[in-house]
C-alpha positions as CSV (number, residue, x, y, z in Angstrom):
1,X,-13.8,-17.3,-16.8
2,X,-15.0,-14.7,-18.9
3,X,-17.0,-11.6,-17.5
4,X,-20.0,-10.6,-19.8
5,X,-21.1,-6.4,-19.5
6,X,-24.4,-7.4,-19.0
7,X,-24.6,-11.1,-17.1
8,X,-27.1,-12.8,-18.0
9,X,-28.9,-15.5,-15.5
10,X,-26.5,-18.2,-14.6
11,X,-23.1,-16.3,-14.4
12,X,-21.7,-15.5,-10.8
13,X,-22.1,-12.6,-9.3
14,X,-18.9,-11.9,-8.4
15,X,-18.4,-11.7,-12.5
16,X,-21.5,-9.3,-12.8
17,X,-20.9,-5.7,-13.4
18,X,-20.3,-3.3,-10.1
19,X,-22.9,-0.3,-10.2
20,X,-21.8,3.0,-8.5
21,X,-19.0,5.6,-9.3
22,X,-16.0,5.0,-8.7
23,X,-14.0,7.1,-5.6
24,X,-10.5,7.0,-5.0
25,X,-9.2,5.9,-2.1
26,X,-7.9,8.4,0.5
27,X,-4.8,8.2,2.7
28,X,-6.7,8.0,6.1
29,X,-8.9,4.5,3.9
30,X,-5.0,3.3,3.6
31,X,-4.0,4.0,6.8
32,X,-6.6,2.0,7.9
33,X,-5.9,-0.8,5.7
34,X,-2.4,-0.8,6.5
35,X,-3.5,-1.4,10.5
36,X,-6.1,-4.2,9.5
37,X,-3.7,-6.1,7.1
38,X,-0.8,-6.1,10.0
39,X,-2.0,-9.8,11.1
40,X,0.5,-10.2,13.8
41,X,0.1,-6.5,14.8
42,X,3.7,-6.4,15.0
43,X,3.4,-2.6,13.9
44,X,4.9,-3.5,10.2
45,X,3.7,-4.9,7.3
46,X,5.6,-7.8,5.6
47,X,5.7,-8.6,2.0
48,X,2.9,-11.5,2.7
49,X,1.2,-8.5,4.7
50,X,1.5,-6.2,1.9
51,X,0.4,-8.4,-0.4
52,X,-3.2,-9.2,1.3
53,X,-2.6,-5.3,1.7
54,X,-2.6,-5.0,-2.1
55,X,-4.7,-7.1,-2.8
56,X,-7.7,-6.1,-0.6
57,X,-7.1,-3.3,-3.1
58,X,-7.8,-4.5,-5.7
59,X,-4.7,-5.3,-7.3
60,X,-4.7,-7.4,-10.5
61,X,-0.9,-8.2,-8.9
62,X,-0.6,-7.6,-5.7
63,X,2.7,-9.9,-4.8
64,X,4.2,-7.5,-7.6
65,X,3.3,-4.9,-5.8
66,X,4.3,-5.9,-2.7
67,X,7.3,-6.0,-4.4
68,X,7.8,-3.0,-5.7
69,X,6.5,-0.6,-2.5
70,X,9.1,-2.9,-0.4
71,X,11.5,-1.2,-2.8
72,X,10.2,1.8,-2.5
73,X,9.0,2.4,1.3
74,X,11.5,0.2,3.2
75,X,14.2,2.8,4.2
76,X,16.4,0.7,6.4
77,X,16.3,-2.4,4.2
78,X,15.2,-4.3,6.7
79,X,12.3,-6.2,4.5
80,X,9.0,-4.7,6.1
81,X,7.3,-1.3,5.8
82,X,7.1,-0.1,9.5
83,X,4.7,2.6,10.5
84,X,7.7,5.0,10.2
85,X,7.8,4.1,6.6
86,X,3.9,4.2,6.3
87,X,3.9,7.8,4.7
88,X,5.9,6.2,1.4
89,X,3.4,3.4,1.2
90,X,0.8,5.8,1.4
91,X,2.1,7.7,-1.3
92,X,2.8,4.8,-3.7
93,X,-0.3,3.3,-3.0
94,X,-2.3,6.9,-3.6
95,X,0.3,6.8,-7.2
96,X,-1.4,3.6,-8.2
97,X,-4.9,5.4,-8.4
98,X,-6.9,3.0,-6.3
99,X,-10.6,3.2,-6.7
100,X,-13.4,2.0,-4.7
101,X,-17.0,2.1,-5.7
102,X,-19.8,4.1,-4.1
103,X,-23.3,3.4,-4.5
């Protein structure tokens, strides 16, 4: 589907334009993510976890992402980003430039 700048009548909303100015996210908004996406509040995110964590985001890619921060963040290899490891998804996640939009 194609996204208009101005929508007229007829196209969804969820295509419309956003109003506001755009804020970027902080690291305590992340931190709280990071607690809301750990479904099985196992105290780590996994890379399904980390993807709904991306993409609640925003992320145009977010199993790519998920992808790369395991990479990244996962210190002992052991294929989650515990809470000990939350600072590096914090950071890579604050290095992606995340915005969200305030009215």
């Amino acid at each position: 589907m194609f996204c208009f700048r101005d929508s007229p009548k007829g196209i969804p909303s969820t295509c419309q334009r956003k109003t506001g100015v755009p804020v970027p996210v902080t690291e305590a908004q992340l931190k709280a993510i990071f607690k809301q996406c750990d479904t099985n509040r196992d105290g780590r995110l996994s890379k399904q976890e980390l993807k709904n964590f991306f993409a609640s985001l925003g992320s145009h890619l977010p199993g790519w992402r998920a992808g790369r921060v395991l990479r990244h963040a996962d210190g002992n290899a052991d294929g989650y980003v515990s809470e000990d490891e939350m600072d590096g998804l914090v950071k890579y996640a604050l290095r992606c430039g995340y915005t969200r939009i305030v009215k």
